[in-house]
C-alpha positions as CSV (number, residue, x, y, z in Angstrom):
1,X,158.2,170.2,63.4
2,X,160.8,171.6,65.3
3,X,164.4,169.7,65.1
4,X,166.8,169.6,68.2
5,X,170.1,170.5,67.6
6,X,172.6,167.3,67.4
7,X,175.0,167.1,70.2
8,X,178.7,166.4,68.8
9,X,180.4,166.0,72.3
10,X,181.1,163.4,74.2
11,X,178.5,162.9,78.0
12,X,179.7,162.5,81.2
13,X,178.9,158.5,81.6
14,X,180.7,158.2,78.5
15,X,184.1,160.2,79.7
16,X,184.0,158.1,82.8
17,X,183.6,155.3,81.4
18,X,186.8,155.6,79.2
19,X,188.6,156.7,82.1
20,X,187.6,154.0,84.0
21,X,189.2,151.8,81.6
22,X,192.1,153.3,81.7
23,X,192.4,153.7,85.4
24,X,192.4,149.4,85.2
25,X,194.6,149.0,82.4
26,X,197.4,151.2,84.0
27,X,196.9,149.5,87.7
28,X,197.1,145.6,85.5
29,X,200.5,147.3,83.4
30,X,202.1,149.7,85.9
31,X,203.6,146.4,88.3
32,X,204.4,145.0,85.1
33,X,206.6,147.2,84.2
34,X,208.3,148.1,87.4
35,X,209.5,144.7,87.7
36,X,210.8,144.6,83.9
37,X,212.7,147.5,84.4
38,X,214.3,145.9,87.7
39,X,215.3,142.5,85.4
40,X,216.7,144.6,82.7
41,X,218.9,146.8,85.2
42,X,220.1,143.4,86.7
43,X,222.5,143.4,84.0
44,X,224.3,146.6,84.9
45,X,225.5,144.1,88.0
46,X,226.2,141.0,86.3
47,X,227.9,142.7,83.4
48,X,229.9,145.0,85.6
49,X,231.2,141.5,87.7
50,X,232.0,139.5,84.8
51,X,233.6,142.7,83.3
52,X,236.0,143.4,86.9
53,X,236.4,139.3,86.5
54,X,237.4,139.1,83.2
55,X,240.2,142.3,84.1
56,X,241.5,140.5,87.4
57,X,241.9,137.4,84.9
58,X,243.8,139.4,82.6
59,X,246.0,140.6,85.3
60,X,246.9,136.9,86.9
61,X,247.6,136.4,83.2
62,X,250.2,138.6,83.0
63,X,251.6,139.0,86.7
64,X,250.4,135.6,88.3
65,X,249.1,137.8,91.3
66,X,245.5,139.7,91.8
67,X,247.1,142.2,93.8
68,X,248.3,145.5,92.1
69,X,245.9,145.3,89.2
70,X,245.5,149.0,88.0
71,X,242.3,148.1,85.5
72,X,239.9,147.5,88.4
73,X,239.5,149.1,91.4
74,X,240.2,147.5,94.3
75,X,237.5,148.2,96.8
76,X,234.0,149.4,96.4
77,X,232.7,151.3,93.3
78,X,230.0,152.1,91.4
79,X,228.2,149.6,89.0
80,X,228.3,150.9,85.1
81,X,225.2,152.4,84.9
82,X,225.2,153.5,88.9
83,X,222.5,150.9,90.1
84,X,224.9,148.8,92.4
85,X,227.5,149.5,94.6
86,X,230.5,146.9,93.4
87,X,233.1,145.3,95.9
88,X,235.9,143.7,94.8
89,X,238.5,142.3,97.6
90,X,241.5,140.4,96.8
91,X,243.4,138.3,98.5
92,X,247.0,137.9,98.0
93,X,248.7,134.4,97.4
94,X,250.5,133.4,101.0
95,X,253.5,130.7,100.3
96,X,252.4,127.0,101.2
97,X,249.6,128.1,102.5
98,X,247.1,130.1,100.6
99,X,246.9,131.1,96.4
100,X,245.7,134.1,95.6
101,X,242.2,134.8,95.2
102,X,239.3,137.4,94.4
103,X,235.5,137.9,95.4
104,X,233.5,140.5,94.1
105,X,230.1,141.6,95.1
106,X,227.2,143.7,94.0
107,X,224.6,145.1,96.0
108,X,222.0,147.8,94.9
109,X,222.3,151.5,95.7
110,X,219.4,153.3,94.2
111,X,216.1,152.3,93.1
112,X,214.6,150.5,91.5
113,X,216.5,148.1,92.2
114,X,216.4,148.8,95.9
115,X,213.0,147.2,95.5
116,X,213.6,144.2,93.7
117,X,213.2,141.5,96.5
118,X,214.1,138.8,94.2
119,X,218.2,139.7,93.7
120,X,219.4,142.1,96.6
121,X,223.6,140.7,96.3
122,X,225.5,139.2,93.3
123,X,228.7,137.4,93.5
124,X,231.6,135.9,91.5
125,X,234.6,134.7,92.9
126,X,238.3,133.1,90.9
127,X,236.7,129.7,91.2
128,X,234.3,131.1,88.5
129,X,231.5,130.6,91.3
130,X,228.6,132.7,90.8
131,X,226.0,133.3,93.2
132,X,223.0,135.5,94.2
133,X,220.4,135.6,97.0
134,X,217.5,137.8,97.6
135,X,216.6,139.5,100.8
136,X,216.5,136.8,103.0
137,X,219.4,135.4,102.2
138,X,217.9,132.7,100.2
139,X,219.7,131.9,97.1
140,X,218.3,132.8,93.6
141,X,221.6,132.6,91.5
142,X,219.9,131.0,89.0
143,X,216.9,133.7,88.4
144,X,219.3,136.6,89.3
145,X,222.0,135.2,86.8
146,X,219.8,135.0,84.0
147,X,220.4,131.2,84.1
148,X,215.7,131.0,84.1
């Protein structure tokens, strides 16, 4: 009786098969992801507003003015870890008919949050008023604030 030999590899159907599987379980986890990683880099805006906030605070603290703080920049910079492009205007105090105020604004630069539809601006402004909208101008403060 002669034996065969015993095959120790793997066949074609088999391989195939396995990469079918994987082929599905990346194209259910790959949108997953993305839009994880666009929540989590959400806080690079929030957390650079509140931080610019909390310094313009400091400074009305001290001076009872906006204008002139040197711990913020005035204008438009770069969020902390580069994903937004930060504004921060202030407006000085005019007598009897204005106080002095600030608005400050975040807006993404690069992706991946370029993408994320949901929260395309942040804002906070002296009232303590945050707000958010998405790219049609609707407002999502409450998902782009963490707030849901």
């Amino acid at each position: 009786m002669r034996s065969w030999p015993k095959h120790t590899g793997f066949s074609l159907i088999e391989l195939m098969i396995v990469v079918a599987i994987v082929g599905i379980l990346a194209a259910i986890v790959t949108p997953s992801y993305s839009a994880y990683v666009k929540r989590a880099n959400r806080t690079d805006a929030t957390r650079t507003v509140t931080n610019d906030a909390h310094a313009l605070e400091r400074c009305y603290s001290q001076a009872f003015t906006y204008v002139g703080c040197t711990s913020v920049t005035i204008g438009t910079a770069q969020s902390a870890q580069g994903y937004y492009t930060v504004t921060v205007a202030v407006t000085a105090a005019v007598a009897g008919v204005s106080a002095a105020a600030y608005s400050i604004t975040a807006a993404p630069r690069i992706e991946p949050q370029l993408s994320d539809a949901s929260c395309q601006t942040f804002s906070l402004d002296n009232t303590g008023k945050q707000a958010a909208a998405d790219g049609s101008s609707a407002d999502t403060t409450k998902t782009c604030w963490g707030s849901t």
